[in-house]
C-alpha positions as CSV (number, residue, x, y, z in Angstrom):
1,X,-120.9,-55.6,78.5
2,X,-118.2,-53.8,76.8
3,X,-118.3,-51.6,72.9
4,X,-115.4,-52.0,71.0
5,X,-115.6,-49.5,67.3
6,X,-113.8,-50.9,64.5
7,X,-111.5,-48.7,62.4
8,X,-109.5,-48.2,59.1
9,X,-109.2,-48.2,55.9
10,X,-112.3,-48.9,53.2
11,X,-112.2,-53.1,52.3
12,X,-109.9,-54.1,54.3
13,X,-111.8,-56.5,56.0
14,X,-113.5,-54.7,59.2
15,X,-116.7,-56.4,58.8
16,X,-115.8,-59.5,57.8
17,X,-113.8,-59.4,61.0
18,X,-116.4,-58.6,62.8
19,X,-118.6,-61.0,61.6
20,X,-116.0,-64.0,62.2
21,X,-115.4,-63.1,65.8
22,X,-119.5,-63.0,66.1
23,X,-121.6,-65.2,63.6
24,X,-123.4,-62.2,63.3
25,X,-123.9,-60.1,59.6
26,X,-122.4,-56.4,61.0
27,X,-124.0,-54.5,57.7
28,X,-127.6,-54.1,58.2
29,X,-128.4,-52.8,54.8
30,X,-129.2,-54.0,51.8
31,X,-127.2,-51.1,49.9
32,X,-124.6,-52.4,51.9
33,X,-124.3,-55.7,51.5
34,X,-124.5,-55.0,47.8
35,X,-121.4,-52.7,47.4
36,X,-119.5,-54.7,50.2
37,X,-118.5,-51.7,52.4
38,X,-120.0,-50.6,55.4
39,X,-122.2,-46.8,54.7
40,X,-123.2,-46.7,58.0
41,X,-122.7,-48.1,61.5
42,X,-123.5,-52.2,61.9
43,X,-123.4,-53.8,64.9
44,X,-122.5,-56.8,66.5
45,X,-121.3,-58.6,69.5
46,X,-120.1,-62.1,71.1
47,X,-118.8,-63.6,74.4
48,X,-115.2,-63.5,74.4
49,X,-113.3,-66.7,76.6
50,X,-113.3,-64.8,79.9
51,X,-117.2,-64.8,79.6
52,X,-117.3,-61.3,79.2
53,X,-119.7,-59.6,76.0
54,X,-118.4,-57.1,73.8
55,X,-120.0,-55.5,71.4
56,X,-118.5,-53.8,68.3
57,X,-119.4,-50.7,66.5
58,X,-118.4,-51.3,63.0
59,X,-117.6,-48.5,61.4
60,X,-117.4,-47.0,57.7
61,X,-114.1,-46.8,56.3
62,X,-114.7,-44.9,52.8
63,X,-113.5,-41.4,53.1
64,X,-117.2,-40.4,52.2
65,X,-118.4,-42.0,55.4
66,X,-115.8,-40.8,57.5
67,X,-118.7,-38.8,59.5
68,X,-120.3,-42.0,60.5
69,X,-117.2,-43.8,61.0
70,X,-116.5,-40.2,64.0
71,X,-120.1,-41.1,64.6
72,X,-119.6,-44.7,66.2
73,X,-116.3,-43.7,67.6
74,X,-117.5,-41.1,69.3
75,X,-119.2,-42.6,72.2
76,X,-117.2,-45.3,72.3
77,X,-114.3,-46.2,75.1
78,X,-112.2,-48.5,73.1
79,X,-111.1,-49.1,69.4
80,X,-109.9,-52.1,67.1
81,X,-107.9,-50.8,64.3
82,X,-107.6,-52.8,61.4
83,X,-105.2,-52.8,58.7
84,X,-104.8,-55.4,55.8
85,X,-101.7,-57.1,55.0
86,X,-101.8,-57.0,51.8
87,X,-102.2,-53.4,51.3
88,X,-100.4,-52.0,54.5
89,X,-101.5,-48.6,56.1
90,X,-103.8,-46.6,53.5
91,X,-105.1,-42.6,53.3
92,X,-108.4,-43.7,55.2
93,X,-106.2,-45.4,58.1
94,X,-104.5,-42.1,58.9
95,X,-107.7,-40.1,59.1
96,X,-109.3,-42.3,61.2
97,X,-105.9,-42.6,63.3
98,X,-106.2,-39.1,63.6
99,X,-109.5,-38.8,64.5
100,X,-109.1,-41.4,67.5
101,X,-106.0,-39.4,68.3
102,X,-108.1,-36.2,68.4
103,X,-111.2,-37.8,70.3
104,X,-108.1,-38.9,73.1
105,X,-108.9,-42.7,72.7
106,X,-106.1,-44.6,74.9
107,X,-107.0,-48.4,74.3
108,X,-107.1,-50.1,71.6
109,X,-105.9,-53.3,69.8
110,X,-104.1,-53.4,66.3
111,X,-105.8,-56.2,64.0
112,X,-103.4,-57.0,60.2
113,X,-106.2,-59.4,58.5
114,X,-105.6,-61.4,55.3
115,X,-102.6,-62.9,57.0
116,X,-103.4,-65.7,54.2
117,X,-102.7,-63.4,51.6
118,X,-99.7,-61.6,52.5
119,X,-96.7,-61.6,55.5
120,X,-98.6,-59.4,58.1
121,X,-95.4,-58.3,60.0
122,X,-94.8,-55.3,57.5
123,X,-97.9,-53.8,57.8
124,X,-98.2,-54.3,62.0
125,X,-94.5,-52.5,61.7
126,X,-96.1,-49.9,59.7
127,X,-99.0,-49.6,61.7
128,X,-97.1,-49.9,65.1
129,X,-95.0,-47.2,64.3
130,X,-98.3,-44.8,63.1
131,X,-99.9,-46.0,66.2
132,X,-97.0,-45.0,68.8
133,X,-97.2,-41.0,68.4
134,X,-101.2,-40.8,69.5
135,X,-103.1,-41.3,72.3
136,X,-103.3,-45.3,71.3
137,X,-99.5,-45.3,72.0
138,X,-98.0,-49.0,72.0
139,X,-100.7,-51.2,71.5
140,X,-101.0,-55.4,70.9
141,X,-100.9,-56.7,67.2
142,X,-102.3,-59.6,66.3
143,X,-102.5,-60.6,62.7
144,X,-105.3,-62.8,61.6
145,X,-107.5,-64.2,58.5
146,X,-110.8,-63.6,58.8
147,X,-111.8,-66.3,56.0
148,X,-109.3,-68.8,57.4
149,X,-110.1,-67.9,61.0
150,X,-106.5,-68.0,61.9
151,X,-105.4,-65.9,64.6
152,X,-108.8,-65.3,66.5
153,X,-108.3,-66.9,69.0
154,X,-105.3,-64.5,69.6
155,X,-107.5,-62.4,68.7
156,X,-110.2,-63.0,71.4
157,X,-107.8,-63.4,73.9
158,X,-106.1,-59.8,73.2
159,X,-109.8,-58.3,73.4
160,X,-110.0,-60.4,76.5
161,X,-106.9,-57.9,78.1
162,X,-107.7,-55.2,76.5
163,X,-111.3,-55.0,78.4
164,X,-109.9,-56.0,81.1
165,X,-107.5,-52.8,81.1
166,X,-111.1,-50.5,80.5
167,X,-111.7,-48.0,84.0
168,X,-114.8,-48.4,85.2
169,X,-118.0,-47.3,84.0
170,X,-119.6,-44.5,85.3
171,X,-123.0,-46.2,86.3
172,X,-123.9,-43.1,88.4
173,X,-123.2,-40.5,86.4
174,X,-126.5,-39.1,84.3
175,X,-127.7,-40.5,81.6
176,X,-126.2,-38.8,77.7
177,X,-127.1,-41.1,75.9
178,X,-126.6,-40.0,71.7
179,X,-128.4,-41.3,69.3
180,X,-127.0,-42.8,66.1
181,X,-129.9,-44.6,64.3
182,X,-133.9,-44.0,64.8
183,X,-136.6,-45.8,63.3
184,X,-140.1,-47.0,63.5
185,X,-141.0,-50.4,64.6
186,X,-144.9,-51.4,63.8
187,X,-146.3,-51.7,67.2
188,X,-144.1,-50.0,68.8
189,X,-143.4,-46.8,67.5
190,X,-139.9,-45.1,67.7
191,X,-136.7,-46.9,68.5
192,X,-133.3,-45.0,69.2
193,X,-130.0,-46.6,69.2
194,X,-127.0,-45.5,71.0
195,X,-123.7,-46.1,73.2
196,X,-124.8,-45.7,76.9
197,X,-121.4,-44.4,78.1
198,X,-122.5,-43.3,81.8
199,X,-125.5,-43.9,83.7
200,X,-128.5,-46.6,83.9
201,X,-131.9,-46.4,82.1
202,X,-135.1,-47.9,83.2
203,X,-138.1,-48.8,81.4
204,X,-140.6,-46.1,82.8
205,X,-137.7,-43.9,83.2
206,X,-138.2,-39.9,82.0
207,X,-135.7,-38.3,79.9
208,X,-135.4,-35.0,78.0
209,X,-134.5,-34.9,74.4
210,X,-131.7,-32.3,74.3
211,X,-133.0,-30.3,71.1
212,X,-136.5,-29.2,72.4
213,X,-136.5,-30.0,76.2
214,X,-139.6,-31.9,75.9
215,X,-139.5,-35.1,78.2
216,X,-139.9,-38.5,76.5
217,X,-140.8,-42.2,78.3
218,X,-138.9,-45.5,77.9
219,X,-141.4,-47.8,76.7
220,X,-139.0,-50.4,76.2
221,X,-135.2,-51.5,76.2
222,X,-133.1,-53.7,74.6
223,X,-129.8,-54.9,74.9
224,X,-127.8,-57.4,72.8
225,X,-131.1,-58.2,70.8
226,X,-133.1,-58.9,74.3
227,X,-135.8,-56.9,76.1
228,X,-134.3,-55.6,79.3
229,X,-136.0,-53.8,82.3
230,X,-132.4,-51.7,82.8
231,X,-129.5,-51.1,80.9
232,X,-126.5,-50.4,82.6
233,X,-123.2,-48.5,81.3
234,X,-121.2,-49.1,79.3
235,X,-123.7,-50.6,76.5
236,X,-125.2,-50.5,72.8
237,X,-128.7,-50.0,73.8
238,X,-131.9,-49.7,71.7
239,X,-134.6,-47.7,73.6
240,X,-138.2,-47.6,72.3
241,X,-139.8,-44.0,73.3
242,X,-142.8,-43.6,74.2
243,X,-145.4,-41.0,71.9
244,X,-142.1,-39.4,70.1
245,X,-143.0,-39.4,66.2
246,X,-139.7,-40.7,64.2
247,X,-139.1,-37.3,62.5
248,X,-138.4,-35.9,65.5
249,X,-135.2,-38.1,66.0
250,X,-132.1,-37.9,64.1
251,X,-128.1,-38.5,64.6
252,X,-126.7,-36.5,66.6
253,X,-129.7,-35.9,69.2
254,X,-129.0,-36.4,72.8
255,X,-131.2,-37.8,75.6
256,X,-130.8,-36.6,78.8
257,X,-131.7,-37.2,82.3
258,X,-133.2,-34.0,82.7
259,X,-132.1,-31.0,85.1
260,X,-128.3,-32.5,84.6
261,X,-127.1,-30.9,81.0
262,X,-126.6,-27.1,79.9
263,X,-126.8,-26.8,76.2
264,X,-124.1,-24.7,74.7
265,X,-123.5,-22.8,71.4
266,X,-120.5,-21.4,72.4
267,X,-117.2,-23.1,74.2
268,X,-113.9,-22.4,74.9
269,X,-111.2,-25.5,74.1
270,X,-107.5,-26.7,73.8
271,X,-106.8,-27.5,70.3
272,X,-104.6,-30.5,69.2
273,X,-103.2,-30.7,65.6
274,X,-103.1,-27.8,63.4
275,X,-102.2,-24.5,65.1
276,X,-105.3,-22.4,66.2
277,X,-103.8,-19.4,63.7
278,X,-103.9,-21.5,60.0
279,X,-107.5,-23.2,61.3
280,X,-110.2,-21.8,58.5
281,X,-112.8,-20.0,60.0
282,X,-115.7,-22.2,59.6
283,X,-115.2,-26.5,60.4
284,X,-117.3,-29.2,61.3
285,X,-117.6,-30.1,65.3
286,X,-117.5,-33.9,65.8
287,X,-118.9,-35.2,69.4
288,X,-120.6,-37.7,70.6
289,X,-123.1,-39.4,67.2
290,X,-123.5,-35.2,66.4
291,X,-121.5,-33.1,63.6
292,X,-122.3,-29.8,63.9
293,X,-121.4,-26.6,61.6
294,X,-118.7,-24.0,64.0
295,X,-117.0,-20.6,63.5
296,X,-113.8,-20.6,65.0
297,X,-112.0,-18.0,66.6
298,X,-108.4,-18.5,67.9
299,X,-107.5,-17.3,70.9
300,X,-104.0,-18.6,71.7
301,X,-101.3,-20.4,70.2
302,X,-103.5,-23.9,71.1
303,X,-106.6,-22.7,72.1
304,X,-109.9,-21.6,70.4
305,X,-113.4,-20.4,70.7
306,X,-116.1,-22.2,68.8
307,X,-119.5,-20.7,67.9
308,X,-121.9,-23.6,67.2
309,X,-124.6,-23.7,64.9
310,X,-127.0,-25.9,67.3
311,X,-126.6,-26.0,71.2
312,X,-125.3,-29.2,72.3
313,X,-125.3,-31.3,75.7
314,X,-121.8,-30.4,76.8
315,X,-119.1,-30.8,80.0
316,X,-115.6,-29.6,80.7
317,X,-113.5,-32.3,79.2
318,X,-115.5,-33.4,76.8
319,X,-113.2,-34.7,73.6
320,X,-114.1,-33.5,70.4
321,X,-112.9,-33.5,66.7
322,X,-112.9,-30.5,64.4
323,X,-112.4,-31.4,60.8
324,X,-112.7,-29.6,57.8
325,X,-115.1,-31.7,55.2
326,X,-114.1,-29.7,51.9
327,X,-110.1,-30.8,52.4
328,X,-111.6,-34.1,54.1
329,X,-109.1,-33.0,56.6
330,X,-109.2,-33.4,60.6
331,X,-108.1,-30.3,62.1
332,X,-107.2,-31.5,65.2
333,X,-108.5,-32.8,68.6
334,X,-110.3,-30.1,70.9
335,X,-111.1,-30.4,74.9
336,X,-113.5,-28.7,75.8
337,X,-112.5,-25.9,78.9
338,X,-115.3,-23.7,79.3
339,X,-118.9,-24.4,78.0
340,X,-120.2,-20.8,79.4
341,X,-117.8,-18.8,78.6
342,X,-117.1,-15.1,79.2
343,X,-117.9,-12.0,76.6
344,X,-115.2,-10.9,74.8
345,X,-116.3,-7.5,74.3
346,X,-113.2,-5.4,75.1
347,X,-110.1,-4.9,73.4
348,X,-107.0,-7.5,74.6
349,X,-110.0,-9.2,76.0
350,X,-108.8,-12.3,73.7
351,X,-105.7,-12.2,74.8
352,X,-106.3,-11.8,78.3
353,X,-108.6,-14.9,78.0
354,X,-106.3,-16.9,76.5
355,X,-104.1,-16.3,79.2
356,X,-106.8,-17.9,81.5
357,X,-107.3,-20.8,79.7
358,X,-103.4,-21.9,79.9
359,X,-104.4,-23.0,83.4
360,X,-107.4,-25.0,82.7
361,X,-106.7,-28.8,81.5
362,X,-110.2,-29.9,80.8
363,X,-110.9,-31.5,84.2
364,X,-113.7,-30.3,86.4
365,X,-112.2,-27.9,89.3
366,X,-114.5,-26.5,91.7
367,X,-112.5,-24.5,93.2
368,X,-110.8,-23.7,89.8
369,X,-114.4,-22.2,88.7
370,X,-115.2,-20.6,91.5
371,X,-112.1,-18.6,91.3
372,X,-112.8,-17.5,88.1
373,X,-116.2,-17.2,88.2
374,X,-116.5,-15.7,91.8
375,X,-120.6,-16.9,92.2
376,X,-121.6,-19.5,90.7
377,X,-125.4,-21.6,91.3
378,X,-124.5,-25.3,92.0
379,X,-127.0,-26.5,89.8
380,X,-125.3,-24.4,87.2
381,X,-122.2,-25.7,87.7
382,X,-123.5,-29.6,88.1
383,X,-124.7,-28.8,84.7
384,X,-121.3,-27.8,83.4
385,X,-119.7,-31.5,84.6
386,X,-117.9,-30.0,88.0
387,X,-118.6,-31.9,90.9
388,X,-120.1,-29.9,93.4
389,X,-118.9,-31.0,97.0
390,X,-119.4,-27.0,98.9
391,X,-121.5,-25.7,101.1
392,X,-123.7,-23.1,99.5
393,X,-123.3,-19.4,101.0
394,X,-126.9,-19.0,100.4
395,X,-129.6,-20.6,98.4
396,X,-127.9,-22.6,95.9
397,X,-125.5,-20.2,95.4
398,X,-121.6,-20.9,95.7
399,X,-119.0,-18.6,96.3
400,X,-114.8,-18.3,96.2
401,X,-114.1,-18.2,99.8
402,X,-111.7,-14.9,98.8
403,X,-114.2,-13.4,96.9
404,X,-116.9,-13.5,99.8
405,X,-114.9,-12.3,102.6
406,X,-114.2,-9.5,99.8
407,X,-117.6,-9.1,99.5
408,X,-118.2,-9.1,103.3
409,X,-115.6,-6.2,103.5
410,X,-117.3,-4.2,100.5
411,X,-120.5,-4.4,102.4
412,X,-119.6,-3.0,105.4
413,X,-118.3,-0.1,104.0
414,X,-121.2,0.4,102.0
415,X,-123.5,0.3,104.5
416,X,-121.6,2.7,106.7
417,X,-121.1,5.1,104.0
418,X,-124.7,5.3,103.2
419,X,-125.9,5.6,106.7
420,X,-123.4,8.6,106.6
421,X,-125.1,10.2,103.8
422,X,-128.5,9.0,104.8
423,X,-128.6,9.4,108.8
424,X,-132.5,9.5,109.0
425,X,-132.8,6.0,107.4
426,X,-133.5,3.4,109.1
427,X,-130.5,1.6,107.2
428,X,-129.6,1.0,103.7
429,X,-132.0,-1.5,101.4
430,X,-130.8,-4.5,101.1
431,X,-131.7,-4.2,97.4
432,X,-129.6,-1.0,97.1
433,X,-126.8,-2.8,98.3
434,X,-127.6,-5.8,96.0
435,X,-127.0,-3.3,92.9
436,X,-123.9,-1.4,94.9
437,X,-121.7,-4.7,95.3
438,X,-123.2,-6.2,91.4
439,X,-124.7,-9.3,93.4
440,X,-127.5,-11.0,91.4
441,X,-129.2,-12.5,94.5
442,X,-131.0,-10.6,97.5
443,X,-130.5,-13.8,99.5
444,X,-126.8,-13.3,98.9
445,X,-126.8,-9.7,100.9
446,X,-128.6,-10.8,103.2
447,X,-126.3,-14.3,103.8
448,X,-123.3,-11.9,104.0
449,X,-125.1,-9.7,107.1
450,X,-122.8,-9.8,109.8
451,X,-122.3,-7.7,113.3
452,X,-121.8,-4.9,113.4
453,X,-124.3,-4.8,110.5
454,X,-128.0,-6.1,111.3
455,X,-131.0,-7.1,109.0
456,X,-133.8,-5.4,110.2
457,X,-137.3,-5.2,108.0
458,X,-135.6,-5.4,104.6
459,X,-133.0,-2.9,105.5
460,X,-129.3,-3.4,106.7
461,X,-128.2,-1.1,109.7
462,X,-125.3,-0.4,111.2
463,X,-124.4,-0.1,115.0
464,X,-127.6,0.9,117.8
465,X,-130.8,1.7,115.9
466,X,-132.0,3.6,119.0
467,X,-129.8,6.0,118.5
468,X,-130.3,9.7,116.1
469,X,-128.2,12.5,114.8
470,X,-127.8,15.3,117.2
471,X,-130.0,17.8,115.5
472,X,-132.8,15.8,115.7
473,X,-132.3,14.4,119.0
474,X,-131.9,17.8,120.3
475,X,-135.3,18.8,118.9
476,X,-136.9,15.3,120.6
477,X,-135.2,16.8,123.9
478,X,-137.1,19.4,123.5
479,X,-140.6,18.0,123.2
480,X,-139.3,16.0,125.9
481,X,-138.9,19.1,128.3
482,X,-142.0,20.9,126.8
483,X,-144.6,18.3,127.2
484,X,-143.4,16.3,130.3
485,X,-145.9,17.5,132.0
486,X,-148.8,17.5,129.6
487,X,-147.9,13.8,128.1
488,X,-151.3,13.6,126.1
489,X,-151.3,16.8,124.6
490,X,-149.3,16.6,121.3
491,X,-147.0,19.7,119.1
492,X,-149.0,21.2,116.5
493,X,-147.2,21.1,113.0
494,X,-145.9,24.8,113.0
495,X,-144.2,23.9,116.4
496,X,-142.6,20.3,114.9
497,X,-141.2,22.9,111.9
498,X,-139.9,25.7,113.8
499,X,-137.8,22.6,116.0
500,X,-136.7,20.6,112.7
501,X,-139.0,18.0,112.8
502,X,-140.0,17.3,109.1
503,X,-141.7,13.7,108.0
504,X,-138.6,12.6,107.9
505,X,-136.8,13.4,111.2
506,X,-140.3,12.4,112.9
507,X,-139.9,9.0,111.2
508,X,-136.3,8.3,112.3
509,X,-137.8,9.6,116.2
510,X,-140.3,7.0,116.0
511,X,-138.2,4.0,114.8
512,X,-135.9,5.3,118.1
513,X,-138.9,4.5,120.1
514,X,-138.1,8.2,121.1
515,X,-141.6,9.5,120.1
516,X,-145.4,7.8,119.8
517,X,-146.8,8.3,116.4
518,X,-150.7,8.1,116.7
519,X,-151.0,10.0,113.1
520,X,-148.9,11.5,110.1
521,X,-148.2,14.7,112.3
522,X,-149.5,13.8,116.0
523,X,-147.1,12.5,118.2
524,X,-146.5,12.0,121.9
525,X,-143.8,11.1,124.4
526,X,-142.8,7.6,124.3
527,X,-144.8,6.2,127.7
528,X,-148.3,8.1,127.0
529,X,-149.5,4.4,125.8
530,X,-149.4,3.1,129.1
531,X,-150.2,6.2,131.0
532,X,-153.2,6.5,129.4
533,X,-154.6,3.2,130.0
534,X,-153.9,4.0,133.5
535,X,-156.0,6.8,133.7
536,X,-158.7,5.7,131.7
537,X,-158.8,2.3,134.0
538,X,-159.5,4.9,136.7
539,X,-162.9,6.1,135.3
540,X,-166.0,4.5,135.4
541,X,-166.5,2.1,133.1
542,X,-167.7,2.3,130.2
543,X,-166.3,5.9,129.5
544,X,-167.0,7.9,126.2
545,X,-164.4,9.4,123.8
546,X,-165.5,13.1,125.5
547,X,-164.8,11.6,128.9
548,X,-161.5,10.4,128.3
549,X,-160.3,13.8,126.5
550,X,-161.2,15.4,129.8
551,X,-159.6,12.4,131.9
552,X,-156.0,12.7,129.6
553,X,-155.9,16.8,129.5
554,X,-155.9,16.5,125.6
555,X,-157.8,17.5,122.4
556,X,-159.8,15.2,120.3
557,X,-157.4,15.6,117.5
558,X,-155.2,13.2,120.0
559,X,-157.6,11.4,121.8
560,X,-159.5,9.7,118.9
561,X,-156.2,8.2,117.6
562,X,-154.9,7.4,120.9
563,X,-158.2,5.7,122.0
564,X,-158.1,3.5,118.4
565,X,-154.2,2.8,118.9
566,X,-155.4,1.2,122.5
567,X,-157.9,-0.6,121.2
568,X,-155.6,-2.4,118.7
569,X,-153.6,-3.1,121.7
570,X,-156.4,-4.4,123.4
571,X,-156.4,-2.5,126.1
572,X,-159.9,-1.2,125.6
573,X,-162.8,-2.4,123.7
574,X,-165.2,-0.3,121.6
575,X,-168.9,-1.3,122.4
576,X,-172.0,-0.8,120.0
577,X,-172.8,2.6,121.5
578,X,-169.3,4.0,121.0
579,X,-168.4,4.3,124.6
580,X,-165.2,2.0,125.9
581,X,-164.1,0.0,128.6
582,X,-160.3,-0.7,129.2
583,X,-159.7,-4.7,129.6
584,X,-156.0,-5.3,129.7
585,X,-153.8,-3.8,132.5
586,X,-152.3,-0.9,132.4
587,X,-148.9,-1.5,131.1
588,X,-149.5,-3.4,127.8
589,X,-147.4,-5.1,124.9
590,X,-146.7,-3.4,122.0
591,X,-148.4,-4.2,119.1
592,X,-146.6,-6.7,116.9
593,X,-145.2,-4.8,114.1
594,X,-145.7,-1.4,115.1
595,X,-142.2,-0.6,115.1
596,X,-142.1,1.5,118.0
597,X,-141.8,1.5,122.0
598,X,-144.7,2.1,124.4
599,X,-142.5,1.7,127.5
600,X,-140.8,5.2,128.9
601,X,-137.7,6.1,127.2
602,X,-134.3,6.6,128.7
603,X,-133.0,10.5,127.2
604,X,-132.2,10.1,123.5
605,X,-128.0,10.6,123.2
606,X,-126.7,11.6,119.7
607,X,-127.1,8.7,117.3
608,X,-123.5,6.9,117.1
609,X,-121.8,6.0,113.7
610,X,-119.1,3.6,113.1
């Protein structure tokens, strides 16, 4: 199936056209019929020779209606411009030339009717030569009668090539489907109607109506006046919604396959038609079935920023119309560039984003976005309309391959510079460097870790972590040389002072595995661990606490900790009575998250820095 919109002026013979080439009666409404001029959209559709079905959109051509005539256009891929023979190219012609010229339609068919009343080739001379400066370029002319029924067969034949000179549809692409009628069918409930320009809908299929983000059902589908299971692109579609009350369905919604659209109040474009400076400062945005109140603000010579009045479903290169409904003027054409957009907060900022948007041409560039965005989520950008075929640097996060090996750069001299100014931490956070290089993600410090940095604990370190600065290695030296021979007695506080050794240099000592904590302030040489379960396997078993401070040489303000720290190393077992018994041998595993080493420690050397 193919859609086809009618165009021109008012009377001059679009639906009767319509309604030769199909048997069928293209104005639905009884106001209609009785004026004879189409108020709002009427469909219809036949089976051309080739065996192919088109379906036409026939649109308004009173000025008044113009908004539904950029309604039925809107979706639509292909146009039939009709002009009469008798009265030649008309006020309403041009505004709706212009508005296909600004919406970028490329193929289309010039029809002259009422060749019975009047010598068509003026008016397809006329209408050739409007025709050749827009986007519908040279196009075929076939003059016909649409009470006479000369010339359709031409007619059909010339619809037959023109379809067959349509791309493809997009079947793949997700569903955008707006809506341009909704009523209420007893029985069934709500009932939208719409071009399906990309995509395939199911009965049973989920979809999100753009305007609230609630999800609505397909109950039903129909297509061509029949129920259909699927519906395929491209294709006038009437889809009956399941528990959706009428009222909350007008024009210009959208429905969405959901998770695959952004809305967007505000969008940066490339203006065709009027210059950006003489645009007024308020228009009406035509896309899609929607018309939708903007503020402009120019930026450059051709391009603009719109502020909308209602988000809106949209992707880079969608075509759009701006027109100005007090003049009953069109403005001009606008692509869409950017649908999230940078703040302009600073001054030349306008300028300077003009500048930017000279390079951009309204189709999708990944690596064109990435460059100017730097980070960008792929679902984000999916959502935009840029096809998404990178590997993610972390998450779901992509990155400009310049901009990362930047960033990777950046953080090594971060890190180094803080372990400089911070030598008794155990590294820097990765979440203080998160806020140092401006990265919104954890995940994407920690993705950009790389030797001679290591993640350690939350914490990114640089070089040996056994290492320490000289003043406090000195100190450990020290206790080293002090205690070597008294391994389970520990330095009382004042003595830990008078050498240095505050809570913090003790921390850095233990992370070194140059000291064993057992409490805030008791610590011992590195291998007492396992020298004291060698001892204590040497007493009779079981042994009590005052029996092993004996056995080790030590006070109980060390031996109750170090008997608890072997216990959670299972190497000895508290029984009901509060003696112990050692169980493991005497050189056992460290604990599993302890953070320190049991085993005997080689001297400590001065930490090293990068």
């Amino acid at each position: 199936m193919h859609v086809v919109a009618t165009a021109g002026h008012v009377d001059h013979g679009k639906s009767t056209l319509v309604r030769a080439l199909t048997g069928m009666e293209p104005d639905r409404w009884a106001e209609e019929r009785r004026r004879g001029m189409t108020i709002d959209l009427g469909f219809a559709w036949s089976t051309l020779p080739s065996g192919t079905t088109v379906a036409f959109v026939d649109v308004p051509g009173h000025e008044r209606f113009v908004p539904n005539m950029l309604a039925g256009v809107g979706p639509v891929p292909a146009v039939l411009m009709v002009v009469a023979a008798d009265e030649g190219w008309m006020p309403q012609s041009a505004e709706h030339l212009a508005a296909l010229d600004a919406l970028g339609v490329s193929y289309g068919l010039l029809a002259v009717t009422r060749a019975d009343l009047a010598d068509p080739r003026p008016a397809i001379e006329a209408a050739r030569a409007e025709l050749a400066g827009t986007s519908l370029g040279a196009v075929e002319a076939v003059a016909v009668s649409g009470v006479t029924g000369a010339g359709l067969p031409h007619l059909r034949a010339a619809l037959d090539r023109l379809i067959a000179r349509l791309p493809p549809p997009a079947v793949h692409a997700p569903v955008r489907l707006w809506v341009d009628r909704s009523f209420t069918i007893r029985g069934s409930g709500t009932v939208v109607t719409g071009t399906l320009g990309g995509g395939r809908l199911r009965v049973g299929d989920q979809l999100e109506l753009a305007a609230t983000g609630d999800p609505v059902r397909v109950r039903g589908l129909h297509r061509l006046g029949a129920a259909r299971d699927r519906v395929e692109a491209v294709a006038r579609v009437a889809v009956n919604l399941r528990g959706v009350p009428k009222d909350r369905l007008a024009r210009g919604d959208t429905l969405l396959t959901p998770g695959r659209f952004r809305l967007t109040e505000l969008l940066d474009g490339r203006l065709a038609g009027d210059p950006a400076s003489d645009l007024p400062a308020t228009l009406t945005l035509h896309v899609g079935s929607a018309a939708v109140p903007v503020r402009v603000r120019p930026l450059g010579v051709d391009t603009v920023r719109l502020r909308l009045a209602r988000p809106l479903p949209l992707l880079i290169g969608d075509r759009a119309v701006l027109r100005d409904p007090g003049r009953h003027h069109v403005s001009g054409g606008v692509t869409v560039l950017d649908v999230d957009p940078p703040p302009l907060t600073r001054r030349g900022a306008a300028a300077a984003r003009a500048q930017v948007l000279t390079g951009l041409d309204g189709r999708a560039d990944l690596a064109g976005e990435l460059r100017r965005r730097r980070l960008a989520r792929a679902t984000e950008l999916t959502r935009m309309g840029v096809p998404v075929t990178a590997d993610p640097v972390a998450g779901d996060w992509l990155a400009d391959p310049e901009y990362w090996r930047g960033l990777g750069d950046r953080l090594v001299e971060e890190a180094t510079r803080y372990v400089h100014a911070h030598p008794l931490e155990p590294g820097v956070p990765v979440e203080a460097l998160r806020r140092m290089l401006g990265l919104p993600d954890r995940g994407l410090v920690e993705a950009l870790v790389r030797p001679p940095l290591a993640l350690r604990a939350g914490r990114v370190t640089v070089g040996p972590v056994d290492t320490l600065p000289e003043p406090v290695a000195r100190a450990v030296r020290r206790i080293h040389t002090e205690y070597a021979d008294h391994p389970f007695r520990a330095p009382e506080a004042d003595r830990l002072a008078a050498l240095g050794l505050g809570p913090r240099e003790l921390g850095a000592a233990v992370r070194a595995g140059a000291l064993l904590r057992l409490a805030d302030t008791v610590v011992l040489l590195p291998g007492a661990l396992d020298q004291a379960a060698e001892v204590l396997a040497a007493l009779p078993q079981p042994f009590t606490l005052s029996a092993a401070r004996q056995a080790l040489d030590t006070t109980r303000r060390v031996a109750v900790p170090l008997l608890e720290l072997l216990d959670r190393r299972g190497a000895t077992r508290r029984l009901p009575d509060d003696t112990r018994q050692v169980l493991a041998p005497s050189r056992t595993p460290p604990e599993a998250g302890a953070g320190v080493r049991a085993e005997a420690a080689p001297p400590v050397p001065p930490r090293r820095l990068p």
